[in-house]
Structure formats: C-alpha cells, structure tokens
C-alpha positions, -999 to 999 in steps of 0.1 A, spaced: 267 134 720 287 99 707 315 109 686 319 90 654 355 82 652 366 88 618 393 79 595 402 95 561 420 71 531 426 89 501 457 89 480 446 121 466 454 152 493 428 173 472 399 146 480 412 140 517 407 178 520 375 178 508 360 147 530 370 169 558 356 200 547 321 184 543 322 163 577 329 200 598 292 204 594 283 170 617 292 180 646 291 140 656 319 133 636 354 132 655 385 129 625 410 110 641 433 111 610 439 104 576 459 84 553 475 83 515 481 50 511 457 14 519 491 1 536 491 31 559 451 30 567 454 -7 573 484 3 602 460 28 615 428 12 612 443 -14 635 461 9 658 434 33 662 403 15 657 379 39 639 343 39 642 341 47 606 364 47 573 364 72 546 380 45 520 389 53 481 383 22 464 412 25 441 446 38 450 482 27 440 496 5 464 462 -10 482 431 -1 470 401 -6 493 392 -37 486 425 -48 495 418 -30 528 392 -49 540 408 -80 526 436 -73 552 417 -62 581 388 -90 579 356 -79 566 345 -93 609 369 -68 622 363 -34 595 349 -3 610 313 10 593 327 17 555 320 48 532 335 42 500 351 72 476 351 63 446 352 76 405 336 48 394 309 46 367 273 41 375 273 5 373 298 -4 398 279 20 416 246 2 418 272 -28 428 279 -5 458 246 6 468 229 -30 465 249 -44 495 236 -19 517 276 -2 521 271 33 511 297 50 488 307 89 475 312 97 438 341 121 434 329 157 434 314 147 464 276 166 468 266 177 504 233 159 500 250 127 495 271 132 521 245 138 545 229 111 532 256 83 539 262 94 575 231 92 582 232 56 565 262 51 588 243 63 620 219 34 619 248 9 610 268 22 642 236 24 666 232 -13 653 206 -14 628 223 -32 605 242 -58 624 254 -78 596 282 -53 583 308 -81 584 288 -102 557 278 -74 535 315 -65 533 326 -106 526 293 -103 495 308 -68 485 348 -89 481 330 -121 465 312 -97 438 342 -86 430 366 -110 425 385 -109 458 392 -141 476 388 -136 516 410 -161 530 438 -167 557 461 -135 565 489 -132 542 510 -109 559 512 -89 590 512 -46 589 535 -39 619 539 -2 628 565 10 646 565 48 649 562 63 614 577 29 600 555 6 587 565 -36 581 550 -59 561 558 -88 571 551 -126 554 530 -153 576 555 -178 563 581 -158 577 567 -156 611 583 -187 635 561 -182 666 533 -154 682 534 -136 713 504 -123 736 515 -87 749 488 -74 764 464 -59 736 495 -66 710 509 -96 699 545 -96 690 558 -116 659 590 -131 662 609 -138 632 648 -145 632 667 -121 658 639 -94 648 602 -90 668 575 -67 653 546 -54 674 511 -55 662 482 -42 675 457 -74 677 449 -97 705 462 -133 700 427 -144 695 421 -121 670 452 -131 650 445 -168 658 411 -167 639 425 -148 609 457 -176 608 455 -205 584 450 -237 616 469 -262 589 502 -239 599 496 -220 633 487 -239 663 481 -220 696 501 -240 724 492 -223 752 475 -193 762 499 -169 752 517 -186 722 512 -196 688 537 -214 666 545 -218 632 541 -261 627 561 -259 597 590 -246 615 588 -277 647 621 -295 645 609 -319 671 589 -321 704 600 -339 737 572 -352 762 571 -333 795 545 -338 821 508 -342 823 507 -338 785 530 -310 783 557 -308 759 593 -290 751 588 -277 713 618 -269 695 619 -246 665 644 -248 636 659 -219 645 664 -231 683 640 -217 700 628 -234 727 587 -230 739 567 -249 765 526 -259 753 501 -263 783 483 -292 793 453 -276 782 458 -273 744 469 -311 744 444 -322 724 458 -294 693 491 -309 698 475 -348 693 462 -338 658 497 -327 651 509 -357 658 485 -380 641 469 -392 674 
C-alpha cells in the first residue's frame, strides 16, 4: 500500500489534534508532522516534501494562502484546506476542484476529501499547480517572484530578503545563500530556485552559481567568453563559457 505523506498546519493545537484523530482510520495516510505557524509549514513543506497538506487557511503569521504563495503553486503538495469560513467562500473552494474541511470537521467529509486527494495523487487531476494559481488570483493574491527565502536550520527558522541575497550556491539537493559573512541552507535545487527568482536581478553564471546583478561592481574578460565577476562586497566568482550568452544581455550586447 502507497503511503500518503501527510503534513498537519494548524495554529490551533485542538484542530491539529483532531485532523489526526480522523486520518487514524485511513490506514494510507502516513503523518509526517505538523505545524502551528504558515512560516513553520513552509520550512517543512520544503524540507520534507509532503505528499499532502492539511492547511488552515487563516492563521496569524501566514495564512494558507500565503503558503502557497511562498512555496509556488508548481511546487505545493495535493492541498486540503481547514477552514471556518462561511458558505460562500466555501463554494469559492470547492469550484476549483481543491477540496477543503469546515471546522468541526465531519468524518464523511473527511472521507470524502481523501478520497478527492487519491485521484489527484494517482494523477487524475494533473493540473493542481493551475487550480492552486486560479484559487490565489480569485482571491486577491499576486503570484509573482520569491520574496524571501525560509532557511531552517535545526529548530531555527530564517527569513531571509531576495534583495539581501549577493549570490546562490548548488549543494547538492540545497542551495546555500550567501549573504554578508553569513550562508543559510535551503532545501531547493538551484533550478528550482532559479525559476522562482525574478531573471531582471538573478542570473545563473554557471552551473552551480547564481548572482545577484544588482550587487556586480564590475566584470573582467577571461577566456573563451569567460569572465572574473566581482561583487560589491569582494567576492570574487568565475561564469562558464556556456552561460555567455546571459552575461551578453547583461551587458547590452
């Protein structure tokens, strides 16, 4: 039997308790933790990647639209939404296809959105990603480049600003984000974080670097196209021949 890997994000320890307490009767279901807080479930969705979210749509610091906005509706796990909302956001819900709980949660409707969520994960409905981008738009939240990075580092979570980050790392199924003396660690692959980064400020200079064009002091030629960029700060980083053409815009070739 495929486990469903499940994450919990409620800011309410009473409704986290009783998401779990309904999902012990699908034996499919695997809960790989849960959160209090959006910041937290964003940390974890990208550290642990969940098949599924439990996600309450409204909670202090991040709600869960806020989620999604940070993760990238492309890269969100299947969605169940937890929510007190009246009937008409409701219908709002139910008309994109993303299914949702009312608080008391009912067994039936629980039983109900799993098995919603079943189809989604065995890939019946393939086109989560827009559903999720429709479900921000109808609501009045702009998708657009990431604003800031979640970096977790143990039980310490970072927020840290994209205008704050001087140049990007590949580590291996990380990136790490260098900014002043301090590096963070994020769990994303530089071609995930590339297609999420605004291309007027981050430009990928070779295969394992991106860097922050605001922050170029100046370039010197190298060879065969390469070149020797120079941040602000000092920094020193070689670009490869093979992302050339990047640098050429950059230049106003």
């Amino acid at each position: 039997m495929t486990q469903i890997r499940t994450l919990i994000v409620d800011d309410e320890a009473l409704a986290r308790t009783g998401v779990r307490k309904h999902l012990q009767a699908h034996p499919d279901v695997q809960i790989i933790g849960d959160c209090a807080s959006g910041t937290d479930a964003v940390a974890a969705i990208r550290n642990d990647r969940p098949d599924l979210v439990f996600l309450d749509v409204q909670m202090p610091d991040l709600g869960g639209f806020g989620v999604i906005e940070e993760i990238g509706p492309d890269q969100m796990p299947a969605v169940i939404f937890v929510t007190a909302f009246d009937e008409f956001a409701l219908k709002a819900f139910e008309s994109r296809a993303l299914d949702y709980l009312l608080k008391p949660i009912r067994k039936e409707r629980m039983d109900q959105a799993l098995a919603r969520i079943r189809d989604v994960l065995r890939g019946h409905e393939s086109d989560r990603g827009d559903q999720l981008r429709r479900l921000l738009d109808g609501h009045g939240v702009h998708v657009g480049y990431l604003k800031r990075f979640v970096a977790k580092n143990g039980s310490r979570i970072t927020l840290v600003n994209v205008d704050d980050v001087e140049w990007i790392e590949a580590a291996d199924n990380y990136v790490e984000l260098h900014v002043g003396p301090k590096t963070h660690l994020v769990r994303e692959t530089l071609s995930e974080v590339e297609q999420r980064l605004n291309p007027d400020q981050f430009l990928r200079i070779r295969h394992s670097t991106i860097v922050n064009v605001r922050l170029i002091r100046e370039l010197e030629p190298l060879f065969n196209g390469e070149y020797l960029i120079r941040l602000t700060n000092g920094t020193e980083l070689n670009s490869s021949r093979r992302y050339r053409r990047k640098l050429a815009v950059l230049l106003g070739e």
